[in-house]
N, CA, C and O atoms as CSV, one atom per row, in Angstrom:
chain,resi,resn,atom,element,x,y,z
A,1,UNK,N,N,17.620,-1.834,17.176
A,1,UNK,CA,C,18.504,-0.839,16.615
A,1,UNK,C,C,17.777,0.513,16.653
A,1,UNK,O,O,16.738,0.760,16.040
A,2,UNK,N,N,18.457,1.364,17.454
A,2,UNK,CA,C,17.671,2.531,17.478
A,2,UNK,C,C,17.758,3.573,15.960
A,2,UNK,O,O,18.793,3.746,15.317
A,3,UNK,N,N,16.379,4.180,15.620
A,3,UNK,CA,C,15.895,4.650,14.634
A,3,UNK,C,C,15.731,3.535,13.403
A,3,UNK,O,O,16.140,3.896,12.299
A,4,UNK,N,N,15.086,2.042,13.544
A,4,UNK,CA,C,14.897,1.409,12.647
A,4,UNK,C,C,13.306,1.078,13.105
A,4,UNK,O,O,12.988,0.694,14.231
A,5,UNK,N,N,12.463,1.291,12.084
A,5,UNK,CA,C,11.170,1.132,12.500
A,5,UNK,C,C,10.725,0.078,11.399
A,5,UNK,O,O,11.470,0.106,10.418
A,6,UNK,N,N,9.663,-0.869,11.321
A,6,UNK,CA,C,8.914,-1.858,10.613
A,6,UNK,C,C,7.537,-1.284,10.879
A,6,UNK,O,O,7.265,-1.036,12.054
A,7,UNK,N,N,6.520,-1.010,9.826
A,7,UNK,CA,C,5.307,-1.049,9.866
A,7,UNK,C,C,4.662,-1.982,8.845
A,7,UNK,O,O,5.263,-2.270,7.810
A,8,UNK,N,N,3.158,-2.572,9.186
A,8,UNK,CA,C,2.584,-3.574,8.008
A,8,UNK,C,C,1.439,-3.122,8.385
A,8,UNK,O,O,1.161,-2.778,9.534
A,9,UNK,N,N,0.683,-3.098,7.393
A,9,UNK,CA,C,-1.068,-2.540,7.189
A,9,UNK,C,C,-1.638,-3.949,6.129
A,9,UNK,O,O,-1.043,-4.443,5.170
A,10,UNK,N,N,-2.743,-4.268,6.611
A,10,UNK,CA,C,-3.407,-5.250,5.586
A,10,UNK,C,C,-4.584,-4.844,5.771
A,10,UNK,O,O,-5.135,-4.815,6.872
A,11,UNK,N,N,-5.231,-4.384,4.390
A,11,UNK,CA,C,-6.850,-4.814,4.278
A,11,UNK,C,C,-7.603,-5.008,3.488
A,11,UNK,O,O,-7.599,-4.456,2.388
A,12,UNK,N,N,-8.517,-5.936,3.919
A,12,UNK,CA,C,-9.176,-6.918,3.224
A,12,UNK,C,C,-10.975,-6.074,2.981
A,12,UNK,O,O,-11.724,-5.462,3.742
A,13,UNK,N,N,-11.060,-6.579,1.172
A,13,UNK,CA,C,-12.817,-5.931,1.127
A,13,UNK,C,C,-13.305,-7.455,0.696
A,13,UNK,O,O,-12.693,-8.418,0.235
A,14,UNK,N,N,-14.493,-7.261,1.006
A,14,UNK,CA,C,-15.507,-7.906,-0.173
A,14,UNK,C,C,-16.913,-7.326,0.112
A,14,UNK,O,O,-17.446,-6.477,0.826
A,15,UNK,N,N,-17.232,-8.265,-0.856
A,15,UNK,CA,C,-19.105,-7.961,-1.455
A,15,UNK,C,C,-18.779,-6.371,-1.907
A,15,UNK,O,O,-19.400,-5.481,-1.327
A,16,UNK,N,N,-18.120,-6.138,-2.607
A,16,UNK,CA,C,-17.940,-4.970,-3.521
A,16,UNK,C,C,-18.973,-5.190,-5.076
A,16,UNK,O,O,-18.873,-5.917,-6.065
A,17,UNK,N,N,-19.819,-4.276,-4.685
A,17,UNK,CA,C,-20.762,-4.161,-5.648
A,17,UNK,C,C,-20.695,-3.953,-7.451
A,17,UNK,O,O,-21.427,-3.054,-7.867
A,18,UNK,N,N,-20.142,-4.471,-8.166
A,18,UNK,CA,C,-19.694,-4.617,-9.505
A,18,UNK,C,C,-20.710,-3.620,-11.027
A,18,UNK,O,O,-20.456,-3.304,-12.189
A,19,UNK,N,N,-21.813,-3.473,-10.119
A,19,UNK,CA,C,-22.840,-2.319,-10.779
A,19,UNK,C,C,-22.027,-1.243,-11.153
A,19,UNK,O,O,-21.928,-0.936,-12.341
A,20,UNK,N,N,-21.309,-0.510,-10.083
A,20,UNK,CA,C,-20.931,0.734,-9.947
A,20,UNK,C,C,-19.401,0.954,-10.335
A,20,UNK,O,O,-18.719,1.890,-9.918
A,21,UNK,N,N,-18.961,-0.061,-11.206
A,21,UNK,CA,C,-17.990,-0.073,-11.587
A,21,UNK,C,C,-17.414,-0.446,-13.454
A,21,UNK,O,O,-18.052,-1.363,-13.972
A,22,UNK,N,N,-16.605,0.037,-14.116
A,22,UNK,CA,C,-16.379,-0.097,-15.415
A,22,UNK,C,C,-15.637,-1.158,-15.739
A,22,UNK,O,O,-15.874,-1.525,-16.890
A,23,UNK,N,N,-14.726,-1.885,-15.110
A,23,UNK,CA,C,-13.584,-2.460,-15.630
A,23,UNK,C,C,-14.023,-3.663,-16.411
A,23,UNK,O,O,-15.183,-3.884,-16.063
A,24,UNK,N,N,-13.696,-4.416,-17.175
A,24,UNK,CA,C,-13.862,-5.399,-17.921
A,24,UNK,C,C,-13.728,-6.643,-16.866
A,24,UNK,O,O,-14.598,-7.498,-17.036
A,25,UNK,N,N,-12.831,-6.896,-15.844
A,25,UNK,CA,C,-13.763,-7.397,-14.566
A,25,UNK,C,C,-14.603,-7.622,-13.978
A,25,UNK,O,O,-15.180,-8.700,-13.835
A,26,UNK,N,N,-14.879,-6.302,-13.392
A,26,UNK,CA,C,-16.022,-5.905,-13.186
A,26,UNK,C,C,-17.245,-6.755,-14.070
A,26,UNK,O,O,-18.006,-7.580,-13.565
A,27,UNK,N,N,-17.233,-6.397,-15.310
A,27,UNK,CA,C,-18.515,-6.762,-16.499
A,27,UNK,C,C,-18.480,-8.137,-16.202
A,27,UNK,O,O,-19.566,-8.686,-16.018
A,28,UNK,N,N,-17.120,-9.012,-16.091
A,28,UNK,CA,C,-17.154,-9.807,-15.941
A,28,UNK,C,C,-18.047,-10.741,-14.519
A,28,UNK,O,O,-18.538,-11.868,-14.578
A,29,UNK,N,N,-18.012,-9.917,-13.497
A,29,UNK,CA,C,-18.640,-10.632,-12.071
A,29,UNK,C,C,-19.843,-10.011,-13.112
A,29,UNK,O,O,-20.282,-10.719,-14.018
A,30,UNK,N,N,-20.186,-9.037,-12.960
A,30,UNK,CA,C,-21.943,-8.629,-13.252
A,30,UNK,C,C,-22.310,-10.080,-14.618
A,30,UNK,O,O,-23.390,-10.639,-14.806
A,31,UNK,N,N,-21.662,-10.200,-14.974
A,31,UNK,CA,C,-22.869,-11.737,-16.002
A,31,UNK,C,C,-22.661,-12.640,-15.217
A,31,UNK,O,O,-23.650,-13.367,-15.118
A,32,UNK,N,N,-21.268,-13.144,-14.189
A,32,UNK,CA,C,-21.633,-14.234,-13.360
A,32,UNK,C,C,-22.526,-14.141,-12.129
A,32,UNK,O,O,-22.960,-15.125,-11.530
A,33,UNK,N,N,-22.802,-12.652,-11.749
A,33,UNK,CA,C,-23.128,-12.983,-10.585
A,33,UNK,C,C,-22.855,-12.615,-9.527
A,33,UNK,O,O,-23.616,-13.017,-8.647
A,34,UNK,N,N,-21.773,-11.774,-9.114
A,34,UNK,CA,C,-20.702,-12.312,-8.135
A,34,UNK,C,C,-20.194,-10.626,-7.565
A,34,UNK,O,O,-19.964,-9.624,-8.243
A,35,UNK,N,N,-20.151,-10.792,-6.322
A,35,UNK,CA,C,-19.670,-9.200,-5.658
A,35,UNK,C,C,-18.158,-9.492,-5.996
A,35,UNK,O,O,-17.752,-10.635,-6.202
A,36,UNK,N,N,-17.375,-8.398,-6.037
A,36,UNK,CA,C,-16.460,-8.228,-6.310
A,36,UNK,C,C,-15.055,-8.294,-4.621
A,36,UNK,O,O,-15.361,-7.916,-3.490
A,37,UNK,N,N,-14.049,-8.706,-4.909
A,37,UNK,CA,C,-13.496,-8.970,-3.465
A,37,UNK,C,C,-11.798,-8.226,-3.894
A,37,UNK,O,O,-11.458,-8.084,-5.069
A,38,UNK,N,N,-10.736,-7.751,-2.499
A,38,UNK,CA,C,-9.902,-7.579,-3.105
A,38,UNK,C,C,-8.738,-7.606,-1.409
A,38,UNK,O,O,-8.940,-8.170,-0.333
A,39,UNK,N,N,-7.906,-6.980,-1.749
A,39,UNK,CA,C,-7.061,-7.661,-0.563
A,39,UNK,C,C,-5.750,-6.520,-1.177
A,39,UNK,O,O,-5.550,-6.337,-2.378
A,40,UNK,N,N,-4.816,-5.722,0.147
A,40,UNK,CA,C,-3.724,-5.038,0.298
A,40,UNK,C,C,-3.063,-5.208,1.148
A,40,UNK,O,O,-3.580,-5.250,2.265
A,41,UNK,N,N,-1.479,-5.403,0.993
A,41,UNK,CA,C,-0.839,-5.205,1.969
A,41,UNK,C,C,0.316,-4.625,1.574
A,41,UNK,O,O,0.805,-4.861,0.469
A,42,UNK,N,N,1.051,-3.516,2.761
A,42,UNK,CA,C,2.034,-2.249,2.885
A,42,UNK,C,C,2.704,-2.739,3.543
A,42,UNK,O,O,2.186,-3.412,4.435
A,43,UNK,N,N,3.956,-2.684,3.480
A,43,UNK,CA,C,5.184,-3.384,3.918
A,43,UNK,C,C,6.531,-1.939,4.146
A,43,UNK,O,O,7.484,-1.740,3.394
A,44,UNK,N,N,6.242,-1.300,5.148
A,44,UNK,CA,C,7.649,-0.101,5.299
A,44,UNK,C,C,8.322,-0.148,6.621
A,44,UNK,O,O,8.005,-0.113,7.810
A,45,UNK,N,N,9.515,-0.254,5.805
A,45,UNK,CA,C,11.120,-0.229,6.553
A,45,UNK,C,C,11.818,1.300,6.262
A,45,UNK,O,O,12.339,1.822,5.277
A,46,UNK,N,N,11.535,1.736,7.682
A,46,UNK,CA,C,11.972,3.383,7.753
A,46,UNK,C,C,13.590,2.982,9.322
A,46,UNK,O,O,13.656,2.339,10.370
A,47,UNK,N,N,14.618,3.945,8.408
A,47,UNK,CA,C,15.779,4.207,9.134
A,47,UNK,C,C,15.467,5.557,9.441
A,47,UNK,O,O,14.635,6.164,8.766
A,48,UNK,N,N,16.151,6.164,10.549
A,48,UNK,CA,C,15.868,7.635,11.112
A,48,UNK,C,C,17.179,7.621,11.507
A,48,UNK,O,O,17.618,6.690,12.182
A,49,UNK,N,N,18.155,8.963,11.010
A,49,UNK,CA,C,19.577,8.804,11.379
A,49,UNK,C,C,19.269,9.518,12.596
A,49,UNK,O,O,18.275,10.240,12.679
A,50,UNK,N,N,20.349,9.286,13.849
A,50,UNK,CA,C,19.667,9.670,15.244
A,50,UNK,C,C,20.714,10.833,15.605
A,50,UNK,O,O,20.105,11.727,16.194
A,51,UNK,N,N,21.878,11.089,15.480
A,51,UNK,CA,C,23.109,12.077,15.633
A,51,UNK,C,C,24.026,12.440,14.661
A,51,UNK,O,O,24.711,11.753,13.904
A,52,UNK,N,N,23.922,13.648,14.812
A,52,UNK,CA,C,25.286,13.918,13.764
A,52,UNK,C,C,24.711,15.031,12.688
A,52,UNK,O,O,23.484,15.118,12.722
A,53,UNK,N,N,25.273,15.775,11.876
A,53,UNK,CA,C,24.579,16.305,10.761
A,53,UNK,C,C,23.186,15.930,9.916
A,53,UNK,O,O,22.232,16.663,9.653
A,54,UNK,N,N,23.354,14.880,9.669
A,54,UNK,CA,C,22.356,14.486,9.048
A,54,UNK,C,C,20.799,14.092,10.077
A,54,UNK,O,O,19.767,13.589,9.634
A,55,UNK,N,N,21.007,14.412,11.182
A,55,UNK,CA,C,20.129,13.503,12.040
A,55,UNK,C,C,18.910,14.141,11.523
A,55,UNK,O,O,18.739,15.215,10.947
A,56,UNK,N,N,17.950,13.019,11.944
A,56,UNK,CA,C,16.657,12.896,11.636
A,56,UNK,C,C,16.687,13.137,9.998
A,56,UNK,O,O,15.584,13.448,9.548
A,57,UNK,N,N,17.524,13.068,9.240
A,57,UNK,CA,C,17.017,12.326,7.986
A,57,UNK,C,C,16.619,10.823,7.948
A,57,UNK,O,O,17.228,9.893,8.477
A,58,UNK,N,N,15.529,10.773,7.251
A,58,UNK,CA,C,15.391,9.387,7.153
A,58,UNK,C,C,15.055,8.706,5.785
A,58,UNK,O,O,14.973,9.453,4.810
A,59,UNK,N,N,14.879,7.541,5.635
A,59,UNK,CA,C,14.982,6.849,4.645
A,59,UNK,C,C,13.655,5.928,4.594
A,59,UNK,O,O,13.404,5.497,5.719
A,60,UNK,N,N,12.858,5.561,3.744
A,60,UNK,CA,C,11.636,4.860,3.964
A,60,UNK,C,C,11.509,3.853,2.702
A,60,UNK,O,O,11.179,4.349,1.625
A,61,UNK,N,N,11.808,2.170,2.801
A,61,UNK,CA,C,11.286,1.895,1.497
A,61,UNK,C,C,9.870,0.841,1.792
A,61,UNK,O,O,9.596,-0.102,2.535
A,62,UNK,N,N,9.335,1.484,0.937
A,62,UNK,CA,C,7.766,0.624,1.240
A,62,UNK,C,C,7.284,0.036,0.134
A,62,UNK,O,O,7.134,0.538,-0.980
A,63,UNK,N,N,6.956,-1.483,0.642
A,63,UNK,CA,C,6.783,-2.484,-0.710
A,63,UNK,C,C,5.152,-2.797,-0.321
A,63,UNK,O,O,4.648,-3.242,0.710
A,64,UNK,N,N,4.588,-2.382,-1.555
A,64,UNK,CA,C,2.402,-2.341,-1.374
A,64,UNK,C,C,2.373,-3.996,-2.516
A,64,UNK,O,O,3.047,-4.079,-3.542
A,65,UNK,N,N,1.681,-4.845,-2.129
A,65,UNK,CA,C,0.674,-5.617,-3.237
A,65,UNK,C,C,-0.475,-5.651,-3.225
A,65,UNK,O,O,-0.908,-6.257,-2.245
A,66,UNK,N,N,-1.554,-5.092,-4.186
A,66,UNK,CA,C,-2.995,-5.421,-4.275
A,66,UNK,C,C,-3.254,-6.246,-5.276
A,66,UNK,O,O,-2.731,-6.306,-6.388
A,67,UNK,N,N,-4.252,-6.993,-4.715
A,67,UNK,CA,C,-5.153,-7.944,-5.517
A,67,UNK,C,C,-6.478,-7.633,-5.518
A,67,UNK,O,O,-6.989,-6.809,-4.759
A,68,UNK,N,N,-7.236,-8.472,-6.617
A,68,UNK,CA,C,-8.689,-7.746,-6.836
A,68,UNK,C,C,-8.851,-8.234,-7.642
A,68,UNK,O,O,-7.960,-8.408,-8.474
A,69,UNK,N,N,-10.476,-8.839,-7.829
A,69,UNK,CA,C,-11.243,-9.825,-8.887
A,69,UNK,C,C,-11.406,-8.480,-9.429
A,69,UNK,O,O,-11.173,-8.595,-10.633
A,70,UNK,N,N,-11.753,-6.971,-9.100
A,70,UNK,CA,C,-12.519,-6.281,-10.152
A,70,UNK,C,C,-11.763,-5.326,-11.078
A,70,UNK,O,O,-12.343,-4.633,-11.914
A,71,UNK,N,N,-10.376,-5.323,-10.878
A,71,UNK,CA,C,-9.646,-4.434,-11.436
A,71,UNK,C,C,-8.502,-4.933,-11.329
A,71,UNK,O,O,-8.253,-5.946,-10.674
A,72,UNK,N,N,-7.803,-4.362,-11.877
A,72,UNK,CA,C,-6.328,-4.479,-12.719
A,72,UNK,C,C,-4.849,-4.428,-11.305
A,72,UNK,O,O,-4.223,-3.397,-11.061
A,73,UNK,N,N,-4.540,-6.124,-10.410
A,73,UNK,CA,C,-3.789,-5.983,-9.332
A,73,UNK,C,C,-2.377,-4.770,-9.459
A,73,UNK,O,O,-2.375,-3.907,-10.337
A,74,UNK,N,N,-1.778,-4.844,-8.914
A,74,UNK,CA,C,-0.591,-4.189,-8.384
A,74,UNK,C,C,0.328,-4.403,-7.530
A,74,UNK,O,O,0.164,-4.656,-6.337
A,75,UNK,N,N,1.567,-4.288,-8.248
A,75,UNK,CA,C,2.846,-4.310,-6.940
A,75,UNK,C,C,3.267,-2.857,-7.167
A,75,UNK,O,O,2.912,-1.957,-7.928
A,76,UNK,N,N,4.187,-3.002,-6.176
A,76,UNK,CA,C,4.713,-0.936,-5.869
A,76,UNK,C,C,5.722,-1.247,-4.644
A,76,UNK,O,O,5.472,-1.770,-3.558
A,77,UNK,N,N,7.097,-0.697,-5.229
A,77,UNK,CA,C,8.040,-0.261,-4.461
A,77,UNK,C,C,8.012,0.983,-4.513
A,77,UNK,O,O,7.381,1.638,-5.344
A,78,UNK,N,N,8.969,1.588,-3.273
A,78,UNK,CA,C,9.422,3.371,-3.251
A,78,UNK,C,C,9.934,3.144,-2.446
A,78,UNK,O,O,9.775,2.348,-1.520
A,79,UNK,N,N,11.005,4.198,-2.837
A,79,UNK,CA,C,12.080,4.908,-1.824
A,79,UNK,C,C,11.781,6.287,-1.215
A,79,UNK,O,O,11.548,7.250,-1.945
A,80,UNK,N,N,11.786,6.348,-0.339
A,80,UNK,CA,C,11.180,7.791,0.405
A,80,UNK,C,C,12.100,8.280,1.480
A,80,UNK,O,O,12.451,7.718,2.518
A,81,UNK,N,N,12.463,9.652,0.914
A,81,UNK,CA,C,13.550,10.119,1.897
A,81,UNK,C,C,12.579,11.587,2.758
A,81,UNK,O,O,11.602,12.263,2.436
A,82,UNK,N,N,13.329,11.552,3.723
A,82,UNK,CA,C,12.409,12.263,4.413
A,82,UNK,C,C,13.599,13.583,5.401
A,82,UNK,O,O,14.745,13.219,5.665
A,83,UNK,N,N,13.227,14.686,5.729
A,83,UNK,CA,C,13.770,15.726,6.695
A,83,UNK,C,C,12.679,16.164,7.649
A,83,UNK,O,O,11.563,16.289,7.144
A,84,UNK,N,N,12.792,16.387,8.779
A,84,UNK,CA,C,11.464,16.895,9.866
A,84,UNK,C,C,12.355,18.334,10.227
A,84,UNK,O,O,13.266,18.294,11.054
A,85,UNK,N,N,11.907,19.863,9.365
A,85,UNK,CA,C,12.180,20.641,9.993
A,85,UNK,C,C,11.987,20.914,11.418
A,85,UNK,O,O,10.985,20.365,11.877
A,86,UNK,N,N,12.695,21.636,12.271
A,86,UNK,CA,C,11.998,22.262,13.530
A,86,UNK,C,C,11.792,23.505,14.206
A,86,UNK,O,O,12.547,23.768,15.141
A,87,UNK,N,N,10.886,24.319,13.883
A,87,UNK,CA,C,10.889,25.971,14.004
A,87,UNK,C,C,10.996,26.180,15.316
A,87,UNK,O,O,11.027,27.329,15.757
């Protein structure tokens, strides 16, 4: 379908050093021991209207989850609308 795009990003840490960090996590690896590890992935579905008045507006919704022994995970939706002037 023209102007429907899919993008996905994943990335992965570890041996994240738990010294240099505050979280009650964190404190937690530093008495066991243990580097800290964590993991993301971005999930966006962008429409681009292709003719007509509105063209090249577009629409973007992007769904993120992080995980992480050293801090506090996350999910995250958004809606993202977008215009590309052209001088």
């Amino acid at each position: 379908m023209p102007g429907l795009t899919l993008g996905l990003k994943y990335a992965k840490g570890q041996k994240v050093d738990p010294t240099l960090l505050g979280s009650a996590q964190a404190a937690r690896l530093r008495l066991e021991g243990e580097d800290g590890k964590e993991w993301e992935r971005v999930t966006d579905i962008t429409y681009t209207i292709q003719s007509g008045s509105l063209k090249n507006v577009s629409a973007q919704w992007r769904n993120s989850t992080n995980r992480s022994t050293y801090a506090d995970s996350a999910n995250e939706n958004r809606l993202i609308f977008r215009y590309t002037f052209k001088f």
